[in-house]
N, C-alpha and C positions, 0 to 999 in steps of 0.2 A: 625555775624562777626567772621572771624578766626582769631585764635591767634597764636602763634609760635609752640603753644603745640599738635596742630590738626593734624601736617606731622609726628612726631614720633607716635603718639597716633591709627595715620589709620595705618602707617608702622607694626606695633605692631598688632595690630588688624589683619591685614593683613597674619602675617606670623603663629599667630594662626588658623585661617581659611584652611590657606594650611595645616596645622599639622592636622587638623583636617581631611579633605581630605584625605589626606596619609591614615590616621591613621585607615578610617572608610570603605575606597574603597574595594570592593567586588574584584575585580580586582585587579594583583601584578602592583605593579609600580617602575621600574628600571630606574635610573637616569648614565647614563656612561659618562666617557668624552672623549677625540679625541683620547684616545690614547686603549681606552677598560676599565680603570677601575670604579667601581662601587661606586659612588658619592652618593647614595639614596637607601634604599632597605627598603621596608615598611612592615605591618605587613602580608599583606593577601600572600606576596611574601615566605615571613616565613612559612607561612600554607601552601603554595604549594609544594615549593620546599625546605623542613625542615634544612634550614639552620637557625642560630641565625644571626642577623645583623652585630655581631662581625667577623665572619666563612667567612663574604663576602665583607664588604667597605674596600676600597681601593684596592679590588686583582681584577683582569681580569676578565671578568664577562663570560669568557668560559669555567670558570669552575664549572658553571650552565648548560652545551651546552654537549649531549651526541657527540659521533662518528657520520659523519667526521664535523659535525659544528664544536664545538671545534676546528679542528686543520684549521679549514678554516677564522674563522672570523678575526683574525687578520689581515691578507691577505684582506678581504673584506672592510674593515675599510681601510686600506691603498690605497686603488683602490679608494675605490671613495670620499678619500681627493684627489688625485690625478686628478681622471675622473671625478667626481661627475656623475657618472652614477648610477644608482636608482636600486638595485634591490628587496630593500625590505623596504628603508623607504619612507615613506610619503604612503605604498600600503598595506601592510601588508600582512600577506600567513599561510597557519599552518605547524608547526612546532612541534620537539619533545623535552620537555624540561626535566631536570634529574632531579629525586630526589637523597634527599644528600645519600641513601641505595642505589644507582648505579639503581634505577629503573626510567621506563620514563615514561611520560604521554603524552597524544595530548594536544596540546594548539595553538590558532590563538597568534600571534604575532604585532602588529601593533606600527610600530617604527616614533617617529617623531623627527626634528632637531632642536634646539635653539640655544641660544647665551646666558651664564651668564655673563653680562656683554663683557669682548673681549675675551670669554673664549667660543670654541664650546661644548655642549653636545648637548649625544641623549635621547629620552625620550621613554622608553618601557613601552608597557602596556599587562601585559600579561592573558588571558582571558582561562581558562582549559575547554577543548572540550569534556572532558569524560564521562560528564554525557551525549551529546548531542548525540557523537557517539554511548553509552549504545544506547540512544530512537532509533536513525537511525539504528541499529544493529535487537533489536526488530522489529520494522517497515519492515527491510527485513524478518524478520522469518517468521511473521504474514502475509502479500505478499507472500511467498514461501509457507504456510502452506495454504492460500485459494487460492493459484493457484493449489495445490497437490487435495485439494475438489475439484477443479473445474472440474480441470481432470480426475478424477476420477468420477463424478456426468457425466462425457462428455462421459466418457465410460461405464458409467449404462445404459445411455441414446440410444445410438447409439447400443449397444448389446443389447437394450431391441426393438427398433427400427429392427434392424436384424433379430433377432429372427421372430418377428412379420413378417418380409415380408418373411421368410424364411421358417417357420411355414406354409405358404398357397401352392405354390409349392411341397414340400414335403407331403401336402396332395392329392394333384394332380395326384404326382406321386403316392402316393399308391393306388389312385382310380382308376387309370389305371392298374395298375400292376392286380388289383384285375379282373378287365373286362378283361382283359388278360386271366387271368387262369380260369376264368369261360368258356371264350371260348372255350379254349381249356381241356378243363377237357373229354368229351366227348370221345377225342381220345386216339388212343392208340399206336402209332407210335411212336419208341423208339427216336426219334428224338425231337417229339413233349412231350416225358415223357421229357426228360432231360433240354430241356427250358423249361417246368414248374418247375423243380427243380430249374433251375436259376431263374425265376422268385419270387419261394419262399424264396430263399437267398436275393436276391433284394427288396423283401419287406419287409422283417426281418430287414435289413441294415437302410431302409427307416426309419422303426419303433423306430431303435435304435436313427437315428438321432434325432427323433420328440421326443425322448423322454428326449434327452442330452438338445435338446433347450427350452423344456418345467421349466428343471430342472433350468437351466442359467437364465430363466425369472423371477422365480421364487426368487432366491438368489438374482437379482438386486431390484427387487422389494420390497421385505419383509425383508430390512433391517432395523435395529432397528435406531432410529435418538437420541443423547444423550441431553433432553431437561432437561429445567428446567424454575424457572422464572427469564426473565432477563428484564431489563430495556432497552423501545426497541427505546429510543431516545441516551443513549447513545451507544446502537448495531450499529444500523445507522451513530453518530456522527465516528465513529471510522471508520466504513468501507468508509465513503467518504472522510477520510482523507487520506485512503490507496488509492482509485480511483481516485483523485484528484494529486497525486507525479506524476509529469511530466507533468502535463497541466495548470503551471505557464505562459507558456508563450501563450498558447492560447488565452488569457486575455477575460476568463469565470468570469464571475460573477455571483456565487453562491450567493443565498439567502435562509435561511435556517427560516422555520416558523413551532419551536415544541411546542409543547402541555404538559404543566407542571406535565398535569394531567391525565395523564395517568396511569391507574393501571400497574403491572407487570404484562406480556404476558409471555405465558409459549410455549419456543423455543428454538430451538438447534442455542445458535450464530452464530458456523463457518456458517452454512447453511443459514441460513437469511441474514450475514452478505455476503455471496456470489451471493446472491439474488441483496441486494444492489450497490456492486460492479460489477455487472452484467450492472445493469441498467446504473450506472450513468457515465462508462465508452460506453455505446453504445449512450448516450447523447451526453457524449463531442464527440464523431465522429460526429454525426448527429451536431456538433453548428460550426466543419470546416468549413461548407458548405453556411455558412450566415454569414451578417455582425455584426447585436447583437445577443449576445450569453450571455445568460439565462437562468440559471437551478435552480426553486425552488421549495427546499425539504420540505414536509411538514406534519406533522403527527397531527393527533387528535384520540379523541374517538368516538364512534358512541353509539346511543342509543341501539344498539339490541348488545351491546356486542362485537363488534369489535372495534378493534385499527386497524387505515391506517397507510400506507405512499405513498404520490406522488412524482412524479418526472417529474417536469413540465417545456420540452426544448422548445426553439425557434425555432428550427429548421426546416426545409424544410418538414417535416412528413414523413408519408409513404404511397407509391402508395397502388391504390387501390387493384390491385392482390396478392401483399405480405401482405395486414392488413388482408384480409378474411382467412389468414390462418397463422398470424403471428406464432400460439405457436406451430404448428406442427413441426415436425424433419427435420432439414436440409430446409429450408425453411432462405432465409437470403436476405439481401438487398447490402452483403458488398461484392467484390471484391476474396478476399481471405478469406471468413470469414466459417464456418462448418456448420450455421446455423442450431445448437442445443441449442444456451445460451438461448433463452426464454422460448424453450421447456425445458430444465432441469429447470430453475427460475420455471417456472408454478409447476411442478412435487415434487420442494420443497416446495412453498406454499402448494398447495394441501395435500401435507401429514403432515401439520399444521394444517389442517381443513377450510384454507383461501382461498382466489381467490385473481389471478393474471388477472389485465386487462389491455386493451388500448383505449385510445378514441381524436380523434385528437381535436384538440384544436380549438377555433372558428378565433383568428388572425394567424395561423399558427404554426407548432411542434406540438408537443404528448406527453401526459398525462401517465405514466403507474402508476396500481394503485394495492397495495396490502393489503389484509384486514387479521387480524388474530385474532383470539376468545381469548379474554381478560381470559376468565374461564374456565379451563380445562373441558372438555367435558364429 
């Protein structure tokens, strides 16, 4: 049964709860009224924007607001008592808010309207973005820094490819050059001496060449890879988080099944982790093309010494003339694509001591699968 005492007693209870609220919100909380000024300023709004609560209730709360907010919101508050047209409450947007040393930080903003009693306020809740832009900032570095490998792993590839088909011709040509001056060596017609002297500059030339591309092979090849042991669930967790930025809207559903137990594998991250970025973005191309779309990553250990990971899509597969020769150079399935990524992927496993492989799937899509030696060799 209630008594008369129970309406002040919750009332009470009540406005402690909210003080407590205030008090403990990780988030600034700004209370203004219809005219701008600052009704409420709590404590986490103090640690943002280092004013003392005394520095700010009751004065215009623009003078929180760097250049041109400040000299605008008054003007925007008048508009829309006016129009009530919306451009920032009930929606919220980011914004730059000032600390009290004239410096500024990023912060989302989301404004909402009430009534205290026949009294309008707005109610701000101010949220600081700068740690998140820090992550988003790094996220582009690390993005810029394994597309710079990629590119570069693109052009070891493709000039070691060159070399090689370039390398056979220019033996060709000295074979001939050679049967050339054999034939004519016999003679002695000042016409026939002098084209063998240009034939002997011409095979000199030839010799230099094979010997420039010999060298170029040689330098993409035998370069040193900067390994160590890393933990190769969280190598992968990170690289599909970077492969994964922009195919939100695809609506993939990744399913991720690692293995706790896995020892440390000893491997150059960027490299592996390009490996992976390799994969899981020729995935998601490959899940445009169907209706579910399912991609899961999966690592364990194996008895003889290797750590996996797959990468198991729904997708439509791959014909059969491109899989008999998927990891060769310039070999591709895509449009516009160079079709080098899995010949380089292969070329950096392999110089891990591991294997890259494919193998279609029995309801459809493809399996790529990569193993690498837990124990340095």
């Amino acid at each position: 049964m209630k008594t008369g005492m129970d309406a002040p007693f919750k009332d009470a209870e009540n406005a402690a709860l909210f003080q407590v609220l205030i008090n403990t919100a990780v988030d600034g909380i700004i209370v203004i009224d219809a005219v701008g000024n600052v009704r409420l300023y709590n404590k986490a709004c103090e640690r943002l924007l280092g004013y003392a609560p005394e520095e700010v209730l009751g004065r215009n709360i623009n003078m929180l607001m760097p250049s041109p907010y400040r000299e605008q919101h008054d003007n925007y508050i008048e508009a829309y008592r006016t129009t009530s047209e919306r451009k920032i409450i009930g929606i919220g947007r980011e914004v730059l808010g000032q600390n009290k040393d004239g410096s500024t930080f990023p912060m989302y903003l989301s404004v909402g309207e009430g009534w205290l009693g026949n009294e309008q306020i707005f109610i701000g809740i101010i949220h600081d973005t700068t740690e998140r832009q820090v992550v988003a900032s790094r996220l582009q570095e690390v993005q810029a820094e394994l597309a710079h490998v990629s590119r570069l792993n693109e052009m070891g590839q493709m000039t070691s490819a060159l070399a090689h088909e370039l390398n056979q011709p220019l033996t060709a040509i000295m074979n001939y050059l050679r049967a050339a001056q054999r034939t004519v060596a016999a003679f002695d017609d000042p016409a026939i001496v002098r084209a063998q002297g240009m034939m002997d500059k011409a095979a000199g030339q030839t010799a230099r060449a094979g010997e420039i591309i010999r060298r170029l092979r040689d330098f993409v090849e035998k370069r040193d890879a900067r390994q160590s042991h890393e933990d190769l669930n969280k190598t992968i967790e990170e690289a599909i988080s970077l492969a994964l930025v922009g195919a939100s809207d695809a609506n993939i559903k990744a399913v991720l099944k690692f293995d706790q137990n896995i020892p440390p594998v000893l491997m150059d991250r960027i490299q592996i982790q390009q490996v992976v970025l390799n994969l899981v973005r020729n995935a998601v191309e490959a899940l445009q093309e169907v209706s579910i779309r399912e991609l899961t990553i999966e690592t364990g250990f194996e008895e003889n010494g290797y750590a996996y990971a797959s990468f198991s899509d729904t997708g439509p597969g791959l014909p059969d003339e491109v899989a008999s020769r998927l990891f060769q150079p310039f070999v591709t399935t895509k449009e516009k694509g160079m079709g080098v990524g899995l010949s380089i992927c292969q070329s950096i496993v392999s110089g891990h001591g591991g294997l890259l492989s494919a193998t279609a799937n029995e309801n459809g899509g493809t399996t790529f699968c990569f193993r690498l030696p837990v124990i340095d060799a």
